[in-house]
N, C-alpha and C positions, 0 to 999 in steps of 0.2 A: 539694163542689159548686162550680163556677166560674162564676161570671157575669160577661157581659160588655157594655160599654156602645157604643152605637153611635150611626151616624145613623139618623134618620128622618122621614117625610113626616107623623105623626100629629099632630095641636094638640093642645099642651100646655097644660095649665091651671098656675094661679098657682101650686098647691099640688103640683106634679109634683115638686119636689124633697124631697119629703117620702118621698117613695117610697125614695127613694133612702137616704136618711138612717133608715129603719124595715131597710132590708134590711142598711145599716151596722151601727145596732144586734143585728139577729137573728147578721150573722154576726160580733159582738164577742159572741155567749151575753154581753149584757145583764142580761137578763131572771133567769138561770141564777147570773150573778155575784151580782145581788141579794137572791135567794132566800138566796144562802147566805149573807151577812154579816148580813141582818134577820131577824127571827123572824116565824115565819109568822103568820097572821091568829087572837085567839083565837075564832073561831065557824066555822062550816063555810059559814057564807053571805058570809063575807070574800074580797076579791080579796087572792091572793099577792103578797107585795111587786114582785118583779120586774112583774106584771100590771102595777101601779098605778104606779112609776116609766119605766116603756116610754111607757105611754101621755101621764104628764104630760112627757117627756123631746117628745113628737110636738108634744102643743099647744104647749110654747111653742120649738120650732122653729119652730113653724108661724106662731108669732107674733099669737097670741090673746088681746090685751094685756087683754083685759074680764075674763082670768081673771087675770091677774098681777094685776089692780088688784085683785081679790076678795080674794085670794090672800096679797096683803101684808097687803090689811086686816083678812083673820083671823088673821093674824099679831102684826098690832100690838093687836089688841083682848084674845088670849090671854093 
């Protein structure tokens, strides 16, 4: 499937390149690569790894710094 970018007359919000960057990932199969190098979740109410690395791959594109501060500091706390 091709997708193609263009002009246009619509207003775009802050976060419109994000869009962009979610349809990079979907056609890098992201999601699909990280399925296969991690192991999958053990319970059935776990999100698939590729789930859970997409979405944190978007916030901090998106630049959600209130989670990178969490983020580190449950890092440094572990």
């Amino acid at each position: 499937m091709r997708r193609w970018l263009g002009a246009t007359e619509e207003i775009l919000t802050v976060h419109g390149g994000l869009a962009l960057f979610g349809e990079f990932c979907a056609a890098m199969k992201l999601g699909q690569e990280v399925n296969r190098h991690l192991p999958a979740p053990g319970s059935a109410k776990g999100f698939r790894p590729g789930v859970y690395v997409q979405a944190l791959a978007l916030i901090l594109h998106g630049g959600d710094v209130r989670w990178r501060i969490y983020g580190c500091w449950q890092m440094m706390t572990d």
